[in-house]
N, C-alpha and C positions, 0 to 999 in steps of 0.2 A: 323562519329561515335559520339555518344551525348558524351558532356565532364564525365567524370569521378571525382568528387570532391572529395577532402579530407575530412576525419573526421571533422576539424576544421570548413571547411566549409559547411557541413551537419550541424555540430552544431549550427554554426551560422546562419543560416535558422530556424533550429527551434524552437532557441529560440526567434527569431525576432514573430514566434505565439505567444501572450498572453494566451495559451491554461490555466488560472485559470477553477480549475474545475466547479465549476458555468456557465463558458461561454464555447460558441463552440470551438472542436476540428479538426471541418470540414476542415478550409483553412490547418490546419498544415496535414490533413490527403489526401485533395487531391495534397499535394503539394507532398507527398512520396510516392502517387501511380503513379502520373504524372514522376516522377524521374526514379523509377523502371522500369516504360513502356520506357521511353527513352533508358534503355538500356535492352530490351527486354526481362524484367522478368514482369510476370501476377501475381498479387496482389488482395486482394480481402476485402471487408469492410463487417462489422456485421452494419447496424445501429442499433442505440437504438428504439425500438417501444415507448417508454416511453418520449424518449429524440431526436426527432428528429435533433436535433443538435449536436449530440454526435455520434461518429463510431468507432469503431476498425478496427485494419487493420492486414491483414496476409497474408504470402508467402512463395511459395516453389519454391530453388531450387537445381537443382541436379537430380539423378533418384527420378523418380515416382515410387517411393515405401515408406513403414514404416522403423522406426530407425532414421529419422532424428536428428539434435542437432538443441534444438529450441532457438534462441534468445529473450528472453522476456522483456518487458521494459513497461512503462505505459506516453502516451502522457501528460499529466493532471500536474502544479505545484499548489501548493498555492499561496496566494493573496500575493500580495507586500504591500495592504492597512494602511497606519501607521505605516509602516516599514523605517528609514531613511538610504539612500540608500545614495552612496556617487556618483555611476555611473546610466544610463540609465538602468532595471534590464533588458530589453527586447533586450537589444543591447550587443552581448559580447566584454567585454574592458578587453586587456591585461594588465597586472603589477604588477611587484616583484613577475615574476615568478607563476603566478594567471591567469587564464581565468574568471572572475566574469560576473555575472549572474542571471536571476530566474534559475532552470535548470541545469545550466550545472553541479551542482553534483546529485541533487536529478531530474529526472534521464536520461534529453536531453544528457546529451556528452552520456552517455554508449547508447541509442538509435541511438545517427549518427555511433557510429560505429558499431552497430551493422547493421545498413544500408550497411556504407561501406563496411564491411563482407558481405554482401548477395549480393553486385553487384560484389567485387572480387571473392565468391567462381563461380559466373554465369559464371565469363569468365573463371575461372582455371580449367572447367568443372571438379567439383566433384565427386568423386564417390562413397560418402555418403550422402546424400542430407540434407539440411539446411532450416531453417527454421527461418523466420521474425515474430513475434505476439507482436502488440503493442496495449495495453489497451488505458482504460477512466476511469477517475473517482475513481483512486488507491485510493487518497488522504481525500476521502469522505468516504472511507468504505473496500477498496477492492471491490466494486460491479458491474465492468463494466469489470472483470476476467471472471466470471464464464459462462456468454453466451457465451461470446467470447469465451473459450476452446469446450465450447459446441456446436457452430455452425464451428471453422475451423477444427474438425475432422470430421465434415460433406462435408468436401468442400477438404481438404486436406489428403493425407495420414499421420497415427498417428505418429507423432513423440516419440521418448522414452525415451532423455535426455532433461531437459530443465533449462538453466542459467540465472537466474533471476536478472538483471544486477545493483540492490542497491546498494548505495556506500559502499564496504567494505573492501575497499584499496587494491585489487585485491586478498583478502583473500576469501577462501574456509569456508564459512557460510552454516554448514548445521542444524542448528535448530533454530527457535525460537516460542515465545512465539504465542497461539492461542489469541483473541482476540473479543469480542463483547461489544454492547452497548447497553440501553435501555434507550431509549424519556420516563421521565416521567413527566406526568403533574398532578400537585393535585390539585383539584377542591372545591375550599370551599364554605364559604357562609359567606357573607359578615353583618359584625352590627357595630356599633361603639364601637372603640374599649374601652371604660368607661365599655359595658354589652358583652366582648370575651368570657364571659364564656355561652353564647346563641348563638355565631356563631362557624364557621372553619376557622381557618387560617393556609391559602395554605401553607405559607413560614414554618411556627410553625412546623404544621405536617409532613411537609418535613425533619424536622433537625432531628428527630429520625432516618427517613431511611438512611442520610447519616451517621448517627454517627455509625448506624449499621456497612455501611464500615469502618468508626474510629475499630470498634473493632475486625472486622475481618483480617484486615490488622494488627492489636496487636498479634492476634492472633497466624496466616499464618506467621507472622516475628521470632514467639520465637518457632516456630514448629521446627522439623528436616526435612531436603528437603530430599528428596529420591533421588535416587542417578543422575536418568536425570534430576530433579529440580535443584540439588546441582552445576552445570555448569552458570545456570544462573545469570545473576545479575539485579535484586534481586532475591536469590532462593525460591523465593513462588510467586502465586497469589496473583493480586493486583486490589482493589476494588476501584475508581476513581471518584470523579465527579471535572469537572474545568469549569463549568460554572453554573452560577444561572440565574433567571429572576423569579419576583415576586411582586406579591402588586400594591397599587396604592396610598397609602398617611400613612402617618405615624400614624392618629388616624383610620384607617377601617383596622378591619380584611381581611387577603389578601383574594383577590378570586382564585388565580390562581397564580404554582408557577410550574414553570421547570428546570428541569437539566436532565443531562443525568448520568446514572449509567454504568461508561466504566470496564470493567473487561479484563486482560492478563491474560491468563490462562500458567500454567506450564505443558510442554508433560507428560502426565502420570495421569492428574486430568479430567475430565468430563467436557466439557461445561456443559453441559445440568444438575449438579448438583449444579455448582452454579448459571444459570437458575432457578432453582426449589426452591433454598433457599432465591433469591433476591423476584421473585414472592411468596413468600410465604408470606416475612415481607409485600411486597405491599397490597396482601388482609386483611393480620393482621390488617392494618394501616386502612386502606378503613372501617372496621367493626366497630372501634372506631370513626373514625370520622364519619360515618352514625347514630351513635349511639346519636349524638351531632343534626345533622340534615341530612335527610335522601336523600338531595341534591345533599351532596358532594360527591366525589368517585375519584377513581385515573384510569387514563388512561396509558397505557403502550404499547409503541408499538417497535420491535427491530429496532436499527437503522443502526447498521452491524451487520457482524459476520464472522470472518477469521481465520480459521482454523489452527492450527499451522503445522511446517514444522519439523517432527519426524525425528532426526538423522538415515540414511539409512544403514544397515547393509551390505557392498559393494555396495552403489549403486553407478550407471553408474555415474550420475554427476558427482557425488564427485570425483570417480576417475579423469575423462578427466579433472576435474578444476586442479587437484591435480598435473596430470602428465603435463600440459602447465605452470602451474602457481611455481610450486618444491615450493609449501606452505603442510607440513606435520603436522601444529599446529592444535590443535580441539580450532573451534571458533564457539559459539552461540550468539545471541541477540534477547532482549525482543521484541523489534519493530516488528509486524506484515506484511506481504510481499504477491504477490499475488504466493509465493514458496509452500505453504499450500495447495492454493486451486490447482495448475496443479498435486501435491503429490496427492489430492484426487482423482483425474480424472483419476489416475491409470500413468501419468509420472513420472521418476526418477529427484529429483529437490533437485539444490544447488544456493547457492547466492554469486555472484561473479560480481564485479564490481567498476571502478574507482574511484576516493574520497572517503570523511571523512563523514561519516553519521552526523556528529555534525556539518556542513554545513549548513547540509536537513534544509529547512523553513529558513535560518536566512538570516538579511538583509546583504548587498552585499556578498550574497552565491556565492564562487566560488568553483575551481577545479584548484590543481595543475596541472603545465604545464606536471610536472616527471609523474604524474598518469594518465594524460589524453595521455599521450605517451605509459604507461605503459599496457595501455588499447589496445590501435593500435597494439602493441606488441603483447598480448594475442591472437588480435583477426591476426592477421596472421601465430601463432602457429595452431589455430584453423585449418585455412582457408589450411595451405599447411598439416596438418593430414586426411581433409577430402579431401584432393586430391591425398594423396598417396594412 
């Protein structure tokens, strides 16, 4: 019989991938369908047509039927680059109580065990069947969810609970904030700058459209939230940008200036209206500055877009997180999850999972020992409910 490993050491495998979402998630994804197969469960990979290096991976077991409880988790960390790390981040090192890591809070440890759950529910022969779906590319957008739910209901029978395993200290998370962003580049026309008043300048014309967020973020702060807003923190819509690039010398009008315009939206507000009001300043913007020279213009293209996760009016999740985990507190948060998008696809989805979200990204990220046990624990309340 193939060995059966511990969580610890499922984790420790997978963080040893470098899975950075920029590079491949192939070796850590055949490394989990190869496991699986050893102990005779059939798994199954989405590639990315776009991204031949990239795959998702998903599994059923238990009866072959619908209802299952799906584990959800996303393969992908961010970079360590410039990060001063005090340990190897790719090697998990225990201490003071700590497993440290890329990973192992944001969201490898809740991924091994949620492995370990699917090779112990195989042998406890269940008789509500379970479910494995691990992403790509969380970290970039959310955008390597939505094939993936949309090719393993093609493949698998539909699941109807699904625990989206982000660190949230093994509390019952069921809302948070929706989420998009837009690439924009403004396109000028270059003079010296002594005659600015004959060219565009990229960066110049840029500062209006962010201050626009300056003032809507004024605005959205001194508003009254509504009463699903009013949970959140911060309760309103938040209008972003945290990166620039622009110009090329201190005396030429810039030619070219980017950021992104990130928005968190609050359940109960419309993407697609502040979509309509962001593109709206952008043509505003584009008119005046063609008005200067008929060159310039602004380019806009979406770079995500993640749907928020609407607290469930009894829904299934919540309850089973509710009844394994005896957490009866109402918790939401702003951070974006791929719990939104499986909600849209018509599953019941709640976020439940080991560690400190204030981890996520930072250098020497680890995970308590108590919660990455606390995690094991969960997942065996799980395991012997869907075996009674």
């Amino acid at each position: 019989m193939a060995q059966r490993l511990t969580p610890l050491e499922i984790m420790t495998k997978l963080i040893s991938f470098p899975t950075v979402s920029r590079d491949s998630n192939l070796p850590l994804v055949d490394w989990v369908q190869g496991y699986l197969r050893d102990h005779g469960i059939t798994s199954h990979r989405w590639p990315d047509p776009d991204q031949p290096h990239k795959a998702a991976l998903y599994a059923h077991v238990g009866p072959w039927e619908e209802g299952a409880i799906v584990l959800s988790g996303h393969t992908d960390v961010v970079p360590v680059d410039g990060q001063p790390w005090d340990t190897d981040p790719f090697l998990v090192t225990e201490k003071d109580g700590k497993y440290f890591g890329r990973g192992t809070c944001d969201m490898k440890g809740f991924d091994a065990l949620a492995i370990w759950a699917l090779v112990e529910a195989h042998y406890a022969d269940v008789k509500r069947p379970l479910q494995l779906a691990l992403s790509f590319d969380e970290e970039v957008g959310c955008t390597g969810a939505p094939p993936m739910i949309k090719a393993m209901q093609g493949v698998l029978p539909k699941g109807s609970a699904v625990i989206v395993g982000e660190p949230s200290m093994m509390q019952a998370v069921t809302g948070h904030k929706g989420g998009f962003g837009y690439d924009t580049h403004m396109v000028g026309f270059e003079v010296h700058s002594s005659i600015m008043h004959t060219g565009v300048n990229a960066i110049m014309e840029a500062a209006p459209l962010i201050d626009w967020a300056n003032k809507r973020n004024a605005e959205n702060r001194l508003a009254r939230p509504s009463d699903i807003a009013a949970v959140f923190d911060p309760p309103w819509t938040t209008c972003h940008v945290g990166m620039i690039q622009g110009g090329t010398a201190h005396n030429i009008t810039a030619k070219d200036c980017r950021f992104m315009m990130d928005f968190r939206v609050v359940p109960g507000e419309e993407a697609r209206t502040w979509r309509d009001a962001y593109l709206r300043q952008v043509r505003e913007a584009e008119t005046q500055m063609q008005k200067v020279h008929p060159e310039a213009r602004i380019e806009v293209s979406e770079n995500f877009a993640v749907p928020a996760l609407v607290p469930e009016k009894e829904g299934e999740a919540e309850a089973l997180v509710r009844t394994l985990t005896g957490d009866n507190a109402s918790h939401v948060v702003s951070y974006g999850t791929e719990a939104g998008q499986f909600q849209e696809a018509g599953y019941s989805a709640v976020i439940c999972g080991p560690g400190d979200i204030a981890q996520a990204h930072q250098p020497n990220e680890f995970i308590s020992i108590a919660q990455f046990d606390s995690g094991q624990t969960f997942m065996k309340r799980l395991v012997s409910r869907l075996a009674a």
